[in-house]
Backbone and ligand atoms as CSV (ligand in chain L), in Angstrom:
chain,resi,resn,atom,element,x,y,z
A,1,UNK,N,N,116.710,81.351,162.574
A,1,UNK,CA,C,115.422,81.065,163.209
A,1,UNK,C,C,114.282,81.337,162.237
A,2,UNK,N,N,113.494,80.467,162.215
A,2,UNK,CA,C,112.004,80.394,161.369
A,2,UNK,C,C,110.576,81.604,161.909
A,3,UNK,N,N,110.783,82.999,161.655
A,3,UNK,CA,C,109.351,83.395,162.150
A,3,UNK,C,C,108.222,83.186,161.489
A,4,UNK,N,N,108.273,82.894,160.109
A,4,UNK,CA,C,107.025,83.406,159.616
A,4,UNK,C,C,105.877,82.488,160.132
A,5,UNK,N,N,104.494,82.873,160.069
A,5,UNK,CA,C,103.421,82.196,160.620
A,5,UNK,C,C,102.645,82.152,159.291
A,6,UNK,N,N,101.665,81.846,159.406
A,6,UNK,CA,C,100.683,81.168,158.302
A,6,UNK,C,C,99.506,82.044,158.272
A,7,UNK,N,N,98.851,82.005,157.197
A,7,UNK,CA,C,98.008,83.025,156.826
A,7,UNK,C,C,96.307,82.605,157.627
A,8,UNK,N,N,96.362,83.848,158.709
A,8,UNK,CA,C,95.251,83.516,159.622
A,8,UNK,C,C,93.695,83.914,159.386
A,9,UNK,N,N,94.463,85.637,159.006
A,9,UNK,CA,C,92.774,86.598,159.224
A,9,UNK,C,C,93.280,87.652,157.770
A,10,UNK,N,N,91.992,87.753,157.734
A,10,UNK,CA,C,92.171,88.671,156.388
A,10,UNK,C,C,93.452,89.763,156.272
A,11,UNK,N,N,93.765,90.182,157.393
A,11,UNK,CA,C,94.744,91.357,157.127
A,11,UNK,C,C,96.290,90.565,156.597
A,12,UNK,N,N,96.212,89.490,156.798
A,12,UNK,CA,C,97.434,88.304,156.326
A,12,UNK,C,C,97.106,88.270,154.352
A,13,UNK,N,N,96.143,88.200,154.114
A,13,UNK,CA,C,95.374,88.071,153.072
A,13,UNK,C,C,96.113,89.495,152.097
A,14,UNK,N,N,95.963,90.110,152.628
A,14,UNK,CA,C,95.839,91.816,152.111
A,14,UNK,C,C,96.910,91.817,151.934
A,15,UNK,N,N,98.293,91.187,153.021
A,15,UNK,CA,C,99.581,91.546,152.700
A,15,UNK,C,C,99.797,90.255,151.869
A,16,UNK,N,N,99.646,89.071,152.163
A,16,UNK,CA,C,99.889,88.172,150.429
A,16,UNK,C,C,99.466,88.939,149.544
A,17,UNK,N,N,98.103,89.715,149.147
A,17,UNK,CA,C,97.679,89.725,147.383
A,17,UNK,C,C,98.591,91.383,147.400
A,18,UNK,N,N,98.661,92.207,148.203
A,18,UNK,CA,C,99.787,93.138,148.112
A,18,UNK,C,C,100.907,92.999,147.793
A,19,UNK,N,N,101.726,92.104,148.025
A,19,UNK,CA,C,103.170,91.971,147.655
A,19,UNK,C,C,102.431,91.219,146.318
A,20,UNK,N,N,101.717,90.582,146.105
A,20,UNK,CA,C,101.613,89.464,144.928
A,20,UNK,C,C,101.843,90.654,144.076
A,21,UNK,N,N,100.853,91.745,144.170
A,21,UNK,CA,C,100.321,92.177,142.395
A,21,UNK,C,C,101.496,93.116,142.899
A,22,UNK,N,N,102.288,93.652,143.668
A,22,UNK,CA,C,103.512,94.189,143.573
A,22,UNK,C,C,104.271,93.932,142.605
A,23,UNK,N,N,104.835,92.609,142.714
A,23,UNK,CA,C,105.596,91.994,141.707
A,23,UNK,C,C,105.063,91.594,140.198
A,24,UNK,N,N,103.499,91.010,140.599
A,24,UNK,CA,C,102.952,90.669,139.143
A,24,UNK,C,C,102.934,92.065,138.188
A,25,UNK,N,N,103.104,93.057,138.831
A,25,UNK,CA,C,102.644,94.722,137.746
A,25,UNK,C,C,104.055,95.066,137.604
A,26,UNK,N,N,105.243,94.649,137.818
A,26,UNK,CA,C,106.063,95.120,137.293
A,26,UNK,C,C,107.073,93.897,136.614
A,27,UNK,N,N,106.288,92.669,136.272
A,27,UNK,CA,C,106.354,91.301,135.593
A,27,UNK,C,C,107.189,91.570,134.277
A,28,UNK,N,N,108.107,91.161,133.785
A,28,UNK,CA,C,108.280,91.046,132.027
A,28,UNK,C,C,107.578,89.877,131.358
A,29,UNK,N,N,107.071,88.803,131.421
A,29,UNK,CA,C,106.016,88.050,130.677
A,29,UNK,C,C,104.980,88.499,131.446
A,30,UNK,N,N,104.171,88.750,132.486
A,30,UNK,CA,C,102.443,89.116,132.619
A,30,UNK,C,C,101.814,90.757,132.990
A,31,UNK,N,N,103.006,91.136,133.437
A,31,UNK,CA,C,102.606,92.770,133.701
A,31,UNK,C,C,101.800,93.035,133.024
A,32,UNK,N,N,102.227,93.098,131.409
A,32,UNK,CA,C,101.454,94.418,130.373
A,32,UNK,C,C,99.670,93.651,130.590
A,33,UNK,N,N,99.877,92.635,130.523
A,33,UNK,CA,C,98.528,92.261,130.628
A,33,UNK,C,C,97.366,93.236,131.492
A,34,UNK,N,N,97.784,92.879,132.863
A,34,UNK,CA,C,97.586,94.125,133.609
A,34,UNK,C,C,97.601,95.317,133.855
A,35,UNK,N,N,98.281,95.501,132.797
A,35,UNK,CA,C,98.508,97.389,132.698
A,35,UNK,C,C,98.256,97.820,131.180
A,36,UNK,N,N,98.101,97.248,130.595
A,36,UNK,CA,C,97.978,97.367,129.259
A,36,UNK,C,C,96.593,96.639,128.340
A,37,UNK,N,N,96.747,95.729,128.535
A,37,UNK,CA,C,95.569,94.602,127.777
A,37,UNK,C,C,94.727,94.975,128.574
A,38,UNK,N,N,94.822,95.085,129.653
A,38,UNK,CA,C,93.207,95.387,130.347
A,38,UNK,C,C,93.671,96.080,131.686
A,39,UNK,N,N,93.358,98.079,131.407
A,39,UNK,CA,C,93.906,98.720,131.968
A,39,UNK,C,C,92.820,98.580,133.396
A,40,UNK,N,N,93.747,97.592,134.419
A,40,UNK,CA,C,93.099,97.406,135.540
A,40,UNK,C,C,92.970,98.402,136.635
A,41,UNK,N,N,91.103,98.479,137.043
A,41,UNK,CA,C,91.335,99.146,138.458
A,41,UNK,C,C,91.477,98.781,139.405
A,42,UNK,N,N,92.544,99.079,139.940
A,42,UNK,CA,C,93.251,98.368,140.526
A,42,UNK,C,C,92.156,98.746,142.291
A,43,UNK,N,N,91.912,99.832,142.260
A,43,UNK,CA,C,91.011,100.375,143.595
A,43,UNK,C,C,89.966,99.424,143.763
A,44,UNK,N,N,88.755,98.804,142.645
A,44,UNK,CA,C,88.451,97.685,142.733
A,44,UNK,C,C,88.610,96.543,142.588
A,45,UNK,N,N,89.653,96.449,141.772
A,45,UNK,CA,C,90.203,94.456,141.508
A,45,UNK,C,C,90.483,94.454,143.062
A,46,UNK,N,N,91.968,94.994,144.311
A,46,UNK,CA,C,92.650,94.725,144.848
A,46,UNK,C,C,91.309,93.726,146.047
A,47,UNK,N,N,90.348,94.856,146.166
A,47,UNK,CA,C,89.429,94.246,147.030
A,47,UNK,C,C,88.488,93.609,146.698
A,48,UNK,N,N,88.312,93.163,145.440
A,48,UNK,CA,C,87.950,91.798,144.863
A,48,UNK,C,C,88.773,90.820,145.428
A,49,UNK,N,N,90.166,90.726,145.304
A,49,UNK,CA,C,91.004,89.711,145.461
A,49,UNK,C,C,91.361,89.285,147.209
A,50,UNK,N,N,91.049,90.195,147.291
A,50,UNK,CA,C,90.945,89.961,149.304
A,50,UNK,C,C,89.670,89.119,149.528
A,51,UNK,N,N,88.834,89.365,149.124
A,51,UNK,CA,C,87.353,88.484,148.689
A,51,UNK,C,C,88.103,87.350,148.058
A,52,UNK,N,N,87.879,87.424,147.351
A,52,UNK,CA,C,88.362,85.618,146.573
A,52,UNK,C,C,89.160,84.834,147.630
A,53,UNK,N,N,90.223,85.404,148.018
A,53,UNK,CA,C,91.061,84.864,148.500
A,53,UNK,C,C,90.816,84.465,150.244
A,54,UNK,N,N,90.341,85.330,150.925
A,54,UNK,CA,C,90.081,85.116,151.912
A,54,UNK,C,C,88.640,83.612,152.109
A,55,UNK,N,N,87.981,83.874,150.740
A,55,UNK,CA,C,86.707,82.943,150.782
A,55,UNK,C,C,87.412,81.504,150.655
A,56,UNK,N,N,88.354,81.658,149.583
A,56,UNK,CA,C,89.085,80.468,149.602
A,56,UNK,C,C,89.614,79.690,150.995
A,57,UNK,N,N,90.643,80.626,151.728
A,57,UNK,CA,C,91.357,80.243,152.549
A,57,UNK,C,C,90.954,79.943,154.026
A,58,UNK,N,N,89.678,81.267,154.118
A,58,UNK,CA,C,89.620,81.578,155.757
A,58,UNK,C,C,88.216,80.957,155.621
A,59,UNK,N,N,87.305,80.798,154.610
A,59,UNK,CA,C,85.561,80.350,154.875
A,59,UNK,C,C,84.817,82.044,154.797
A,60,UNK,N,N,85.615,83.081,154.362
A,60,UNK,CA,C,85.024,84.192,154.882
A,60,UNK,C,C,83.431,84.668,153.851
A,61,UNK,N,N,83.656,84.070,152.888
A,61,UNK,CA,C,82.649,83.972,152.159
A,61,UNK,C,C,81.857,85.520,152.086
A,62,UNK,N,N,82.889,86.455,151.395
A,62,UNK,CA,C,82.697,87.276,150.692
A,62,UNK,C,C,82.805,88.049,149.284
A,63,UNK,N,N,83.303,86.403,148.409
A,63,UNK,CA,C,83.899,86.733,147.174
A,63,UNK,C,C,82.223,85.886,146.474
A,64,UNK,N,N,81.920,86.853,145.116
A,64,UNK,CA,C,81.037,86.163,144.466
A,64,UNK,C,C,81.349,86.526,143.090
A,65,UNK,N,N,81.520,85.994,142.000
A,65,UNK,CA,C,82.005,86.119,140.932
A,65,UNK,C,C,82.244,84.751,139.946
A,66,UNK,N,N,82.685,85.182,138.954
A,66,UNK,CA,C,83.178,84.313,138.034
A,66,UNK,C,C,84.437,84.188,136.838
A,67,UNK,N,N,85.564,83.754,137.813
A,67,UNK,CA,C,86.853,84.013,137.315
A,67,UNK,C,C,87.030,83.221,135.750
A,68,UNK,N,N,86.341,81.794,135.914
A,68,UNK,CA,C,86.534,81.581,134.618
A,68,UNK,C,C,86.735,81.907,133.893
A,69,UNK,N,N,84.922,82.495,133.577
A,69,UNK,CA,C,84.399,83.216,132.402
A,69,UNK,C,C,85.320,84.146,131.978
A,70,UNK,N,N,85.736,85.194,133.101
A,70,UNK,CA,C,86.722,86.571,133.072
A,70,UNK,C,C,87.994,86.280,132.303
A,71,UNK,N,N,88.676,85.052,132.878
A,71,UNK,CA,C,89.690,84.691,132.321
A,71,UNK,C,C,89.541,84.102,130.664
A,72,UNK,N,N,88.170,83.487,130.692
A,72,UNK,CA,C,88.231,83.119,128.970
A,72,UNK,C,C,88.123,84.035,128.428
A,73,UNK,N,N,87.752,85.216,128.753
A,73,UNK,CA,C,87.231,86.236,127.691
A,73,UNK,C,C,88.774,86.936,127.408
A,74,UNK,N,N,89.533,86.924,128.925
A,74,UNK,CA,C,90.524,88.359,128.695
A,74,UNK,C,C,91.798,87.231,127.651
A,75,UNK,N,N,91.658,85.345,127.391
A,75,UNK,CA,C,92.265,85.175,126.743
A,75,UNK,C,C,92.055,85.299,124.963
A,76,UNK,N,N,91.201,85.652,124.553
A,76,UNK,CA,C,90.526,86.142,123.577
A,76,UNK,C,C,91.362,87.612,123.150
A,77,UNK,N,N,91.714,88.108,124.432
A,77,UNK,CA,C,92.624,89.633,123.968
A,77,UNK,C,C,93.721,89.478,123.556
A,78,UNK,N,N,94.438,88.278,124.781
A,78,UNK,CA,C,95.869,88.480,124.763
A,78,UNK,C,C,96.603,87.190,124.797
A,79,UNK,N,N,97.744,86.020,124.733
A,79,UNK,CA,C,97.882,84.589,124.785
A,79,UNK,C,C,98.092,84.436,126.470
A,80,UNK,N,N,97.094,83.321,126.706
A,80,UNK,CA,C,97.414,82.983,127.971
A,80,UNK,C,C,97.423,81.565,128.174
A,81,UNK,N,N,98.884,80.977,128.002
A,81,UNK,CA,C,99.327,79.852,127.619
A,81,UNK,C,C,100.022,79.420,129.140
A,82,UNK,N,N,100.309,78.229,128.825
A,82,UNK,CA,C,101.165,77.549,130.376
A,82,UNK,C,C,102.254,78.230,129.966
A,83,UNK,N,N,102.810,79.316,129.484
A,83,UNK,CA,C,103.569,80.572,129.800
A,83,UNK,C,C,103.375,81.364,131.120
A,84,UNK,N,N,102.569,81.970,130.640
A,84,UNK,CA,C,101.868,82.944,131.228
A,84,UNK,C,C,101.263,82.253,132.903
A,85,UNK,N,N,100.793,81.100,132.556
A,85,UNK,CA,C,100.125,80.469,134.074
A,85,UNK,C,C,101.213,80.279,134.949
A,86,UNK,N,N,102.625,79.618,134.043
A,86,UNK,CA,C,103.531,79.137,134.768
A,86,UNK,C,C,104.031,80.208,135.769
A,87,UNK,N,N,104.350,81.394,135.267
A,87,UNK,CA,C,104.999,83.200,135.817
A,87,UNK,C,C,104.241,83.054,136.946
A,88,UNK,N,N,102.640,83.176,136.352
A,88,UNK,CA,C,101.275,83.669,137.457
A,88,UNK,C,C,101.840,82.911,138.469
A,89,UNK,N,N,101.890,81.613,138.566
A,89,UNK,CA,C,101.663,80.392,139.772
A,89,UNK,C,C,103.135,80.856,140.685
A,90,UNK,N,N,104.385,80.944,139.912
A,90,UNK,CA,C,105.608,81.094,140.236
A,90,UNK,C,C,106.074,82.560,140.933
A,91,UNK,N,N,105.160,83.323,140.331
A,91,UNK,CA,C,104.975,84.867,141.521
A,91,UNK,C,C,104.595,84.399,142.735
A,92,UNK,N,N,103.181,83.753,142.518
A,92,UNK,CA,C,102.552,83.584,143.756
A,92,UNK,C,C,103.186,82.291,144.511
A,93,UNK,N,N,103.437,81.887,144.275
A,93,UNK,CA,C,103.953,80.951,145.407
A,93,UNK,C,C,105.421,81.248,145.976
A,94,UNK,N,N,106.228,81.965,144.982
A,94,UNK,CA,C,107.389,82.706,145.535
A,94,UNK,C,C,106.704,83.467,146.772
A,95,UNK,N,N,105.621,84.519,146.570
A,95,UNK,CA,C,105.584,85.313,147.144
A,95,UNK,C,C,104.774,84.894,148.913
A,96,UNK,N,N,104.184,83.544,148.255
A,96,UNK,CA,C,103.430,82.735,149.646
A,96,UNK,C,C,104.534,82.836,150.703
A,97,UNK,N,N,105.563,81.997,150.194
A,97,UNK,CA,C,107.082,81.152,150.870
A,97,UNK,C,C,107.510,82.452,151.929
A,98,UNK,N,N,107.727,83.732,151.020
A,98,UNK,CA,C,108.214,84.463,151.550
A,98,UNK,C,C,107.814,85.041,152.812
A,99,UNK,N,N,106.677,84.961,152.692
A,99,UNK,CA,C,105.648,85.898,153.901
A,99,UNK,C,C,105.122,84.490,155.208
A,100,UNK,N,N,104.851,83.837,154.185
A,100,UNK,CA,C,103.827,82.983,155.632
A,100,UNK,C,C,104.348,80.874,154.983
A,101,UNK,N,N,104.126,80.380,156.390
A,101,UNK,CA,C,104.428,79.099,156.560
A,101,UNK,C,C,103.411,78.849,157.057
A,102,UNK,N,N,102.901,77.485,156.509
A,102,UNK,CA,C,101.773,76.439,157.360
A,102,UNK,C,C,100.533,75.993,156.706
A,103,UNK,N,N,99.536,75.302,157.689
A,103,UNK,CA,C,98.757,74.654,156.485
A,103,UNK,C,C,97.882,75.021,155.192
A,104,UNK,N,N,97.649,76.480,155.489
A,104,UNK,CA,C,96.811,77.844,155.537
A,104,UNK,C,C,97.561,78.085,154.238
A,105,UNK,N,N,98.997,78.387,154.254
A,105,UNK,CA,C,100.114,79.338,153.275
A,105,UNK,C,C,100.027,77.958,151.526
A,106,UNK,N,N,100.292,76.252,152.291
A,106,UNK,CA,C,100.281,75.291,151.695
A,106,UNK,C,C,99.085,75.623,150.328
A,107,UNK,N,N,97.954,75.388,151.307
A,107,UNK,CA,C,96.427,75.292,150.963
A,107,UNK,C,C,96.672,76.449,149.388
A,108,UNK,N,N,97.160,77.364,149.824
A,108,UNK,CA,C,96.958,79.096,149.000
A,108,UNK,C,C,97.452,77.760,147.915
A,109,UNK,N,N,98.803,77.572,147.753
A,109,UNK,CA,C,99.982,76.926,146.562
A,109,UNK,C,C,98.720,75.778,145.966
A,110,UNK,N,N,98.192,75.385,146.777
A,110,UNK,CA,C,97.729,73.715,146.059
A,110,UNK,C,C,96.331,74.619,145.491
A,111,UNK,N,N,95.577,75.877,145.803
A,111,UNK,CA,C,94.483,75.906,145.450
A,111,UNK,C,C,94.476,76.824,144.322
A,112,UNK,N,N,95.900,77.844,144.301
A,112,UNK,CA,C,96.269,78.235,142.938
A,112,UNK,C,C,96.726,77.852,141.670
A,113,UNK,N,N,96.943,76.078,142.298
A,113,UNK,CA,C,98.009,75.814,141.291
A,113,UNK,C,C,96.548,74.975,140.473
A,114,UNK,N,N,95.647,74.258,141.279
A,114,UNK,CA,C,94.351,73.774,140.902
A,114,UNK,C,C,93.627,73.930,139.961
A,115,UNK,N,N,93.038,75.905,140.456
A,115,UNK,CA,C,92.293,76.988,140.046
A,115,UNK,C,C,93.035,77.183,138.199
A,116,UNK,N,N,94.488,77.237,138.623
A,116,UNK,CA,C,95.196,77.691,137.123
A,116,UNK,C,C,95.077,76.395,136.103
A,117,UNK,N,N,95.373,75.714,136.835
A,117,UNK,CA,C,95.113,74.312,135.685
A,117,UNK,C,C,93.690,73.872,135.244
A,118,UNK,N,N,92.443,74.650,135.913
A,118,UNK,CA,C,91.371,74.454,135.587
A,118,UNK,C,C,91.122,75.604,134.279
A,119,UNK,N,N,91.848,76.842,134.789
A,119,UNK,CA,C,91.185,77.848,133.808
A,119,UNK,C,C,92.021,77.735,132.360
A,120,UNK,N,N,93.297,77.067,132.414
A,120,UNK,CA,C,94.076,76.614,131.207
A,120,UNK,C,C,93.004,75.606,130.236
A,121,UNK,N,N,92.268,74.746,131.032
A,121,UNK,CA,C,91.422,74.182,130.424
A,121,UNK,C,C,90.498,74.376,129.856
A,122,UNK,N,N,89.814,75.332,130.698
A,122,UNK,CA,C,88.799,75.952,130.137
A,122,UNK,C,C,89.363,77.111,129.098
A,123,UNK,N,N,90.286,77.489,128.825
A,123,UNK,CA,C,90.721,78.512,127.547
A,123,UNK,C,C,91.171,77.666,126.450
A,124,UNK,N,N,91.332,76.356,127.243
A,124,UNK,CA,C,91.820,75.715,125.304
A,124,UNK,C,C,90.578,75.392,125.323
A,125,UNK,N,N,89.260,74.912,126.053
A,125,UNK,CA,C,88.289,74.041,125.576
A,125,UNK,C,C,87.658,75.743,124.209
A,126,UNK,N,N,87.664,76.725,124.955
A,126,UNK,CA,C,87.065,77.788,124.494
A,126,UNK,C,C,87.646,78.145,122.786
A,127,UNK,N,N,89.133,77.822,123.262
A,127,UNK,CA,C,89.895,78.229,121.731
A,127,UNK,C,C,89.244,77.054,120.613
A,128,UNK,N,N,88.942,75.911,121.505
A,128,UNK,CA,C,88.436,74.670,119.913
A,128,UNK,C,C,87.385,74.610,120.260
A,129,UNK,N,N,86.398,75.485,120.257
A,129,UNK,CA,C,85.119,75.810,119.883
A,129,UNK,C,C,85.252,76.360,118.795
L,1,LIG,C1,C,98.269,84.085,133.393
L,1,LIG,C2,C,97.560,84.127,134.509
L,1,LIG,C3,C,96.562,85.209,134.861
L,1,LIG,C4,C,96.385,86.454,134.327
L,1,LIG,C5,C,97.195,87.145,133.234
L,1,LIG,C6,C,95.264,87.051,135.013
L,1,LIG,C7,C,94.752,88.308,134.748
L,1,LIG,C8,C,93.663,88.871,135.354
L,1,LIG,C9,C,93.140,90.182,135.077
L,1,LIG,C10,C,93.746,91.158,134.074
L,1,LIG,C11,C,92.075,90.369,135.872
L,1,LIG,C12,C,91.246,91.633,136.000
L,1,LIG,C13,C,90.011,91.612,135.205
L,1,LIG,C14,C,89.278,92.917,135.373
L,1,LIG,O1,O,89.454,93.617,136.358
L,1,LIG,O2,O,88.519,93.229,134.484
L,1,LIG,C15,C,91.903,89.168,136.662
L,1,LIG,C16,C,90.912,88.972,137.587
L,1,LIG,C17,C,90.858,87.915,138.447
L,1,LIG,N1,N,91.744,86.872,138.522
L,1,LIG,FE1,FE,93.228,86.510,137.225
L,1,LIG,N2,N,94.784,86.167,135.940
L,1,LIG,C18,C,95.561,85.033,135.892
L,1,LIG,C19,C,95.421,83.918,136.682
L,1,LIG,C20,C,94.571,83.810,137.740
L,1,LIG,C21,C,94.507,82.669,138.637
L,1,LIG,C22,C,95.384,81.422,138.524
L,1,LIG,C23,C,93.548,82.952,139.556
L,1,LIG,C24,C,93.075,82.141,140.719
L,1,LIG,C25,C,93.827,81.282,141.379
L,1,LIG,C26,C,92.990,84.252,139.221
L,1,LIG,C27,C,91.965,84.877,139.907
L,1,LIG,C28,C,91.346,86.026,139.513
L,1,LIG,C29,C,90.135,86.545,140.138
L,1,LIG,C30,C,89.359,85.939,141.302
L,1,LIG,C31,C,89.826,87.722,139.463
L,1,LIG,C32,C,88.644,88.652,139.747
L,1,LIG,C33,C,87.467,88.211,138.930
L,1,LIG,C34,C,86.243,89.042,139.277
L,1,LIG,O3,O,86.241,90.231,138.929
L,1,LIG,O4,O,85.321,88.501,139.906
L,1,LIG,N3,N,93.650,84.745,138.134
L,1,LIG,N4,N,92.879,88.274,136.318
């Protein structure tokens, strides 16, 4: 039998990016990034990412920032190649499947996979500058 339901209200949110960076921090291609290249706080990233994510998904429109930029700079530290995006995308959408079904869970896969292929772009446009 099929329970899982689809990602409704923020507390759905909290348990996707929870299990996500579960798995992403103990990663063999992207962990160290996170724990190493840029020793993350994690007390403020986690509820950054409930923001992002919820603004994305639910309309909650409490994330304000600029991931791009963040991401061009932290590739400047460390290689962040369609390696590295491929893991990122392949955590997270493993970890979507697992927890939640529906249009909501879909949306997360098509708007990560989007978001990553935009910021790949924007790090090579940055590298041939
Ligand atoms: C190889 C893939 C990726 C790596 C290694 C990575 C790594 C990181 C790291 C280390 C930070 C923390 C920066 C800090 O706290 O100073 C961060 C922040 C963030 N990441 Fe990523 N990221 C990746 C892909 C993505 C993708 C695909 C998305 C969106 C779909 C994303 C969304 C964000 C957001 C929203 C933040 C917070 C930015 C802010 O502070 O406003 N990341 N990322």
């Amino acid at each position: 039998m099929n329970n899982k339901q689809d990602i409704l209200v923020r507390g759905d949110v909290v348990r996707l990016i929870d299990a996500f960076y579960n798995e992403v921090r103990k990663d063999p291609v992207i962990g160290h990034i996170f724990n190493e290249v840029v020793s993350v706080d994690w007390d403020a990233h986690m509820p950054t990412m409930y923001s992002f994510w919820s603004t994305l998904l639910l309309n909650e429109q409490t994330y304000s920032g600029n991931p791009m930029l963040k991401h061009v700079a932290l590739s400047k530290k460390t290689p962040m190649t369609n390696v590295e995006f491929t893991q990122w995308l392949k955590l997270f959408n493993t970890t979507v499947d697992e927890l939640f079904e529906g249009a909501t869970a879909t949306m997360a896969k098509q708007r990560a996979a989007t978001i990553a292929e935009l910021m790949m772009v924007k790090i090579q446009d940055a590298v041939a500058v």
